[in-house]
C-alpha positions in Angstrom: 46.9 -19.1 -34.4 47.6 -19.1 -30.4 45.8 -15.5 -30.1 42.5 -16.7 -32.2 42.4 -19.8 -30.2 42.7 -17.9 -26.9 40.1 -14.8 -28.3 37.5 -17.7 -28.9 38.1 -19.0 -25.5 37.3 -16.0 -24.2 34.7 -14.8 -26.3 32.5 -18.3 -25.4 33.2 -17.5 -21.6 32.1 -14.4 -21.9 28.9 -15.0 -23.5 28.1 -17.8 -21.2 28.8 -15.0 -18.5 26.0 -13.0 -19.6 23.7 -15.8 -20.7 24.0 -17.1 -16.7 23.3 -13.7 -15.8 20.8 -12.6 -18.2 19.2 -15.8 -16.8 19.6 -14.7 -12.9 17.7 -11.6 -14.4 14.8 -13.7 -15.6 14.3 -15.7 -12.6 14.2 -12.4 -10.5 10.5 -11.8 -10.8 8.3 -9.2 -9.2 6.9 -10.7 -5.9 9.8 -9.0 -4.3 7.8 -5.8 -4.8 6.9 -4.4 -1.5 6.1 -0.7 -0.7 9.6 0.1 -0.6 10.3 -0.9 -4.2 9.9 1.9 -7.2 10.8 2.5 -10.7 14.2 3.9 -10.7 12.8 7.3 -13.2 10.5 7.9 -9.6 13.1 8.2 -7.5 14.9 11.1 -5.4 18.1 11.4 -4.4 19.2 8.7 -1.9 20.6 4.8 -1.9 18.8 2.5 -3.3 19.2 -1.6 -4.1 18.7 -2.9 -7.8 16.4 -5.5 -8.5 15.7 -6.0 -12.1 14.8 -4.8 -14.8 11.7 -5.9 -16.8 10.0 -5.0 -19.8 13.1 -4.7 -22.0 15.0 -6.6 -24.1 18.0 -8.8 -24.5 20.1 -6.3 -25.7 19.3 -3.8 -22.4 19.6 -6.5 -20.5 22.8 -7.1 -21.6 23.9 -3.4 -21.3 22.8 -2.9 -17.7 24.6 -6.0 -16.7 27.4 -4.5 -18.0 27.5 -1.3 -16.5 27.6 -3.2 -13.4 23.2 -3.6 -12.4 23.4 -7.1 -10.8 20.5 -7.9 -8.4 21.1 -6.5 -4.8 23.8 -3.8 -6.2 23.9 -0.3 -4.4 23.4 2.5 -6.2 23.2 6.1 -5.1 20.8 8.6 -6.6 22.4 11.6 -7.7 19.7 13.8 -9.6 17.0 13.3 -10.8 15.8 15.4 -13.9 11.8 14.7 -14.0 10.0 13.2 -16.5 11.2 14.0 -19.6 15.3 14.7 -18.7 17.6 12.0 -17.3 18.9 10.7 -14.2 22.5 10.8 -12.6 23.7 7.9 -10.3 26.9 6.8 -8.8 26.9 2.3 -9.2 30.5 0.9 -8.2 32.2 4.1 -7.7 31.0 4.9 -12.0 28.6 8.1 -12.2 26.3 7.0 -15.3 23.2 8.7 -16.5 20.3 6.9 -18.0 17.1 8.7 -20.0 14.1 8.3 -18.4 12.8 5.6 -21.4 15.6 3.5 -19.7 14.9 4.1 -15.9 11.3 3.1 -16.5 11.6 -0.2 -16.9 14.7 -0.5 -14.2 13.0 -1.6 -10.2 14.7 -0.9 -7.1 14.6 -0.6 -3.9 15.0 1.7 -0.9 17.9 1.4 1.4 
């Protein structure tokens, strides 16, 4: 009884987690675009900043925030693939590696 009490504890302050950031994602909009900020699937290898991501739903949303893309997050470019492959990157010491359909809708910035 103590352990289901304690999972649903957890389980509503980890969805208001996301929510709050989900939300933070929404309020980022695009007149922080400048020349220095690209689409993440045009990038080479180098440091970059995350802004947001746009164009994508609630459920990639969620999945980016989880693998650590919070707005103003380094992330270092490993390789890039072109257009149709993938791209490697290093984001809090993790290497991940995103499909191009993915990296489209993800904006960042030059460091």
């Amino acid at each position: 009884m103590l352990k289901r009490f304690i999972k649903h504890i957890y389980m509503n302050w980890h969805r208001r987690h996301i929510e709050y950031h989900i939300k933070k994602f929404k309020e980022f909009n695009l007149i922080f675009q400048n020349n220095d900020t690209v689409k993440l699937s045009t990038t080479v290898p180098g440091v970059y900043k995350f802004i947001l991501s746009y164009n994508s739903d609630k459920k990639l949303n969620l999945r980016l925030l989880e693998m650590g893309f919070v707005p103003g997050v380094k992330l270092r470019v490993i390789k890039n693939t072109g257009k149709k492959g993938s791209i490697i990157l290093r984001i809090k010491g993790s290497k991940i590696v995103l499909s191009n359909k993915i990296t489209d809708k993800i904006l960042v910035e030059r460091k």
